[in-house]
C-alpha positions, -999 to 999 in steps of 0.1 A, spaced: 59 192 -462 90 185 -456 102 175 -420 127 196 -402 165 182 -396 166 162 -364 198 146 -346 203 125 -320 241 128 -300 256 100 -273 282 112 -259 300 86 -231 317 102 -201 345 91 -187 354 75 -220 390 63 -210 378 50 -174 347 37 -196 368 17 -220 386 3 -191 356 -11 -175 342 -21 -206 377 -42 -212 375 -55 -177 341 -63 -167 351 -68 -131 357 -33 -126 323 -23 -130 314 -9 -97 348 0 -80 368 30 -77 390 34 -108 418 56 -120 436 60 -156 473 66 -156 496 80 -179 531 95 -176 566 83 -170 567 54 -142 584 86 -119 555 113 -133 521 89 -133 491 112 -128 453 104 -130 442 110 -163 409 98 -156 383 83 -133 351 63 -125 322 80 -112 329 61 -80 365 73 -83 351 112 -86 330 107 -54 360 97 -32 374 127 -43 399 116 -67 405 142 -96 423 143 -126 461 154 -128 465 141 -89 496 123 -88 494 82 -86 502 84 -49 481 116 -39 453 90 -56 461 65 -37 460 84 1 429 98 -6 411 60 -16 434 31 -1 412 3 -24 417 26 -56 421 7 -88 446 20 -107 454 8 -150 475 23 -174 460 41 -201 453 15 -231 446 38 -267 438 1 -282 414 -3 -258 395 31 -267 396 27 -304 378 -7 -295 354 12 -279 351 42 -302 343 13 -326 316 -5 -304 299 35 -304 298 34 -341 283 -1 -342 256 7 -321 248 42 -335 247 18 -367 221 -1 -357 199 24 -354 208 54 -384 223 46 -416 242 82 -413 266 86 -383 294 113 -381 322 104 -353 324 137 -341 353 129 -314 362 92 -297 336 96 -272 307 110 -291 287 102 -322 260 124 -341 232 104 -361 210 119 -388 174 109 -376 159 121 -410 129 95 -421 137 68 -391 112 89 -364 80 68 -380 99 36 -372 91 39 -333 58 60 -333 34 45 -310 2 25 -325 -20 47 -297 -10 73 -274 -16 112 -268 9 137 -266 34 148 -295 43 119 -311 71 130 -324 91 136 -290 75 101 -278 94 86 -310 126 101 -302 123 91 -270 122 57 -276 150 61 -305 171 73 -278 159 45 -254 169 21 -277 205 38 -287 212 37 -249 202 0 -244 221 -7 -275 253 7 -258 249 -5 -224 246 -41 -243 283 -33 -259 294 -18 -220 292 17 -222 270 39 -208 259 70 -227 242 106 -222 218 108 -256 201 144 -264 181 148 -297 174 186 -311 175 204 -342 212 205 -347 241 188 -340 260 214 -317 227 215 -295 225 177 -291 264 175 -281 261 207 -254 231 184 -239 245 156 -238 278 171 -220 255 193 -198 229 159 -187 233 154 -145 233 125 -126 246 89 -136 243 79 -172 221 67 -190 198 96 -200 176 107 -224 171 143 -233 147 155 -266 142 189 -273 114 202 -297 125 219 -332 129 258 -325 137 253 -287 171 249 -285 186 282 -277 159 287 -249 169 251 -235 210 259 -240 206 295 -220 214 284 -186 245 262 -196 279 272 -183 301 287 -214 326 261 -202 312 234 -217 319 249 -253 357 240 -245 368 277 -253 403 274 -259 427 290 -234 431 331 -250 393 333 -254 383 316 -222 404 338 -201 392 369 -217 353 355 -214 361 354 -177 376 390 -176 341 404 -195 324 384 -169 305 358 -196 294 329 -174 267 308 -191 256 307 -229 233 328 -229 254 356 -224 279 345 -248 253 344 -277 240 379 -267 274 396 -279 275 416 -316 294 393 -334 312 424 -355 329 431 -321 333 394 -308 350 389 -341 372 421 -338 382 415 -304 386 373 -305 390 363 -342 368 335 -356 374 312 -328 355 332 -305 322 339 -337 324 303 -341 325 294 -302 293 322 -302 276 300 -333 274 269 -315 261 293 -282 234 294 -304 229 259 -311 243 263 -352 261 236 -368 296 247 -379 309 220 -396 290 199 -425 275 166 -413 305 141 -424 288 104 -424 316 78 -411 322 47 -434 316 13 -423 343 -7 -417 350 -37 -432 367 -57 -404 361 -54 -366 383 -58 -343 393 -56 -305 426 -54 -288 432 -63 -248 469 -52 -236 477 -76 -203 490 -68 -170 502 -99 -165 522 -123 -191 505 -154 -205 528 -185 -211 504 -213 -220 476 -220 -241 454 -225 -213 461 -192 -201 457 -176 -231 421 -192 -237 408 -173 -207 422 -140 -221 409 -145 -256 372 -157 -246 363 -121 -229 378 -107 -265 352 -132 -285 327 -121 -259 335 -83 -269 334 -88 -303 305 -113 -310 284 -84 -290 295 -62 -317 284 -86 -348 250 -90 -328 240 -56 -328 249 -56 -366 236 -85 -376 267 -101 -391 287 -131 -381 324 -139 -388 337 -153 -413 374 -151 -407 394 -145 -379 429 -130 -372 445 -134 -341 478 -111 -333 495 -121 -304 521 -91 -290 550 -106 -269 573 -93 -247 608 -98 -266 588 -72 -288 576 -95 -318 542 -106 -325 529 -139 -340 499 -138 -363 476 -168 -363 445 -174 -389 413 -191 -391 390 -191 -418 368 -205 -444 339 -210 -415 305 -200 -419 289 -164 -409 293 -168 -370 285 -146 -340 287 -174 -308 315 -164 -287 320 -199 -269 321 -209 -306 347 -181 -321 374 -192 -288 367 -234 -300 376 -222 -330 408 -202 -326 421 -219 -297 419 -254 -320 446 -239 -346 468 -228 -314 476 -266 -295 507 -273 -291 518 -240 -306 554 -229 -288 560 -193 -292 595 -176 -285 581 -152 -256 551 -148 -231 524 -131 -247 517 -93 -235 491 -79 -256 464 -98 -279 441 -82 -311 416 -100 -325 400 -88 -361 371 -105 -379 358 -105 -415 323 -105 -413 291 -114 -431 257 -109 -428 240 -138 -407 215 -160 -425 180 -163 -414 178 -202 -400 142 -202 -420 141 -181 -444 119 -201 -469 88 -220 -455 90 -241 -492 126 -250 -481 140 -274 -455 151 -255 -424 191 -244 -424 220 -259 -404 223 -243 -367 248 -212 -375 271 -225 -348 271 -260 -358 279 -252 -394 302 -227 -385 321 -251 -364 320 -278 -385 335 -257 -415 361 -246 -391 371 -277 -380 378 -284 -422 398 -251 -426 422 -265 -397 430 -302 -416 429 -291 -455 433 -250 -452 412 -224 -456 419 -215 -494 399 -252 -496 369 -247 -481 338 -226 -490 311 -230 -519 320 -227 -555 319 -198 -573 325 -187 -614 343 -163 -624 339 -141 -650 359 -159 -678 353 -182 -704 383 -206 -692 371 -240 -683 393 -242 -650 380 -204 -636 364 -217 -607 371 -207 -569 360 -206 -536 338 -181 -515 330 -179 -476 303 -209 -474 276 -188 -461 246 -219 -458 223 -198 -484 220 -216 -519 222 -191 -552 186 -199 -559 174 -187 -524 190 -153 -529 176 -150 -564 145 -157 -555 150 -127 -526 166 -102 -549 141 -101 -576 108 -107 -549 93 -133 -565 71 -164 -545 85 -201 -536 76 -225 -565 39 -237 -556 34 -276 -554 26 -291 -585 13 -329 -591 29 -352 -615 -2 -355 -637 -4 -318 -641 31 -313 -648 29 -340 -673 -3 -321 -689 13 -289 -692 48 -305 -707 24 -325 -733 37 -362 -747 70 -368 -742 89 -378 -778 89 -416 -787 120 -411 -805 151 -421 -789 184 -399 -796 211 -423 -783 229 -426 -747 239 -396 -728 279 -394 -717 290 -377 -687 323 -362 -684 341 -364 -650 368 -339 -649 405 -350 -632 412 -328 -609 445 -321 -611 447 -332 -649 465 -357 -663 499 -343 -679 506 -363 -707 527 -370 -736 512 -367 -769 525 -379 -803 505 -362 -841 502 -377 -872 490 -356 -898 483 -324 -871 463 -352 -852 467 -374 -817 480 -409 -827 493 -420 -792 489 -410 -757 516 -413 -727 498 -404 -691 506 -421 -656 484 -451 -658 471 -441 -692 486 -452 -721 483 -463 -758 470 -459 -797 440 -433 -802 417 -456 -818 395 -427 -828 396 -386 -826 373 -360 -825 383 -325 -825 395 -301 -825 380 -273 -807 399 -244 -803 389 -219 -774 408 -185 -760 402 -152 -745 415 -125 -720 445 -115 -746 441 -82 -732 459 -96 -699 483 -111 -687 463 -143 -677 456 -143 -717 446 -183 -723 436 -204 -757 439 -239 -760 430 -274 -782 406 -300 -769 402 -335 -785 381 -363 -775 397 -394 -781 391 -433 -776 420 -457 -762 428 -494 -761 416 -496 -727 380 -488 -736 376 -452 -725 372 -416 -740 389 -391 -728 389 -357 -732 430 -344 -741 436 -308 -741 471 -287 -754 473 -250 -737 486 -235 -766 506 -209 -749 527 -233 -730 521 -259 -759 515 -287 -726 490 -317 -732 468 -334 -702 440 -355 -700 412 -329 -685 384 -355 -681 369 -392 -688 336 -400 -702 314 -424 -682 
């Protein structure tokens, strides 16, 4: 039988004052008001509940504020500051539904379908199913008052019900409201129509028929509501009822996270700056925790106040998510840095991984502490550069040369193969039952094995033929009659591209003992030594 759709809404009041307080921990508490307008037109745009109870309302001037709460804290409006906080809603919504729809700054709608089971109780009595919502919604609103920001969460049937509870919850946030399938319009009666947000026209002519709550509202014949209002007042009358106008629209996950702090003050020196940027690393490692991810590059955008902005980078570290650690880290690349103008503003983004379990093998020796390694391989990206630091990789050529780099994660390739495809650890086997299963080894000896060590660069080289073949080499350090050749090999591909490649590879013996392995790129017609056998 198939379950019936179930959402869950948070919706965060206050959101600017919220974002505010979320920015600047110290506020928490205090009486706070959000500005905007012209430094001759500032008006409250909004409060703190603590604000509210002394009275102060939005659109009171700055200085009507001020008269009626004396200790009023008063900050400009910051939009960075908001996204930031939009962003940290997402992540936690994230953490606990795979489907999230960002259905305004302040409010998010997840899909509950198939996650209920996940927090059923082992014993209990009651419906279980409103127990396990409950707890879903515990757990969202913990989740968000671990990022800062306290939430209203409803759960019902549809999305337009959750959201009209979550607005419509009394008292101080946070709050849990769960309403059984089929019960919504009962539980939505009483509401005031207001909190539909009617627009102007059709509020004003709702108040002239005398519709006060809901209810009301979705008593009306629509054929007349429609003839009378348009379709903003049917669709204002659908979600009255508690129906979903709109399609569900999951949000993407982004692939970078970031958070952005505008100062009141201007910073001038590193030290200065290091206090600044360590609540930012505290912001945003809370963000990767409730993820489960971990940095793995950093971008720090400094805003100063002749109007530029200088860009600093660190990279090539492991997956990290330790805030003390993140600061080190960025703060390492900036000493002795002398910028042009006092900082203003700061943004800090982050490429992210997934963390690594620090034991995720109990065959396998136990993993390097992700804040050690991640420091460590920071520490290397400052003195030889990022683009030189992580764990190998192939690409997907045949060209000798194709190797790169990757973000050095701490997980070897045989680890994740052994996770992807679910098979056990190697068991312990003794030598003498290896050596019965591999049978006699041969008695027969096939000659000396060589090993060829690559140059890195290679040797460029000068290279003299005789009858299509090397007779003498020239290199830096290298130089003299081939004694013997072997060769050639010819090799190419990708002449589909622009990166098409084919060269010539000869193994040849010198005066000075040694066999070297001498290539020619045929499309530049260049020779080099590529390697030496030892």
């Amino acid at each position: 039988m198939t379950e019936p759709p179930r959402y869950a809404c948070a919706w965060i009041p206050r959101f600017a004052a919220a974002a505010l307080v979320r920015r600047d921990p110290d506020l928490r508490g205090r009486a706070v008001a959000v500005l905007t307008g012209t430094a001759a037109t500032r008006s409250v745009a909004e409060v703190t509940t603590e604000a509210w109870t002394r009275g102060i309302r939005p659109g009171m001037s700055a200085a009507e504020a001020r008269a009626w709460a004396p200790d009023l804290v008063v900050r400009d409006r910051d939009l960075a500051t908001e996204r930031a906080a939009t962003a940290a809603l997402l992540d936690a919504a994230w953490a606990v539904s795979p489907r999230v729809e960002a259905a305004a700054p302040d409010q998010i709608c997840l899909d509950l379908a198939g996650l209920t089971h996940l927090y059923r109780a082992v014993t209990g009595s009651g419906d279980i199913h409103a127990a396990a919502e409950t707890r879903l919604g515990e757990r969202l609103v913990a989740t968000l008052a671990v990022l800062g920001l306290p939430a209203h969460v409803a759960v019902a049937g549809t999305r337009a019900a959750a959201r009209l509870l979550t607005q419509a919850s009394s008292g101080v946030p946070p709050t849990v409201t769960v309403v059984p399938s089929g019960a919504e319009s009962r539980v939505l009666a009483p509401l005031p129509v207001t909190l539909l947000a009617p627009p102007p026209e059709v509020e004003a002519a709702l108040e002239r028929w005398g519709i006060q709550t809901v209810e009301e509202l979705a008593a009306l014949p629509r054929a007349a509501l429609l003839a009378r209002l348009g379709t903003p007042g049917v669709r204002l009358q659908s979600e009255a009822r508690g129906d979903d106008v709109y399609p569900f629209v999951a949000a993407v996950p982004p692939e970078a996270w970031g958070e952005a702090l505008a100062l009141e003050w201007e910073v001038t020196s590193v030290e200065g700056l290091a206090f600044v940027l360590h609540r930012l690393c505290e912001r945003l490692a809370a963000r990767l925790a409730v993820r489960g991810r971990g940095a793995t590059a950093l971008d720090l955008t400094c805003r100063l106040a002749d109007g530029g902005t200088h860009v600093h980078r660190r990279g090539g570290f492991a997956p990290l998510a330790e805030p003390r650690t993140l600061g080190r880290l960025i703060l390492a690349g900036l000493e002795g840095l002398t910028l042009p103008a006092p900082v203003v503003g700061l943004a800090l983004e982050a490429e992210t991984a997934s963390l690594a379990a620090l034991q995720a093998d109990l065959f396998a020796p136990p993993r390097p502490s992700p804040r050690e390694l991640g420091e460590v391989l920071g520490r290397l990206a400052a003195l030889v550069g990022p683009e030189r630091v992580g764990a190998p990789t192939l690409e997907d050529t045949h060209r000798p040369d194709a190797i790169g780099t990757a973000p050095f994660t701490g997980t070897g390739p045989g680890a994740r193969a052994r996770r992807r495809e679910g098979s056990a650890p190697p068991a312990f086997v003794s030598p003498a039952a290896a050596a019965a299963v591999a049978g006699p080894r041969p008695l027969h000896v096939t000659g000396a094995a060589l090993v060829r060590r690559r140059l890195v660069p290679p040797l460029s080289a000068g290279v003299e033929l005789r009858d299509g073949r090397p007779a003498t080499v020239a290199a830096p350090g290298i130089r003299g009659r081939v004694l013997a050749a072997a060769g050639p090999w010819r090799t190419a591909g990708e002449w589909w591209a622009d990166t098409a490649w084919a060269r010539e590879e000869w193994d040849v013996a010198l005066p000075d003992g040694a066999v070297y392995r001498l290539v020619q790129d045929l499309v530049a017609g260049a020779w080099a030594l590529d390697a030496i056998y030892d």
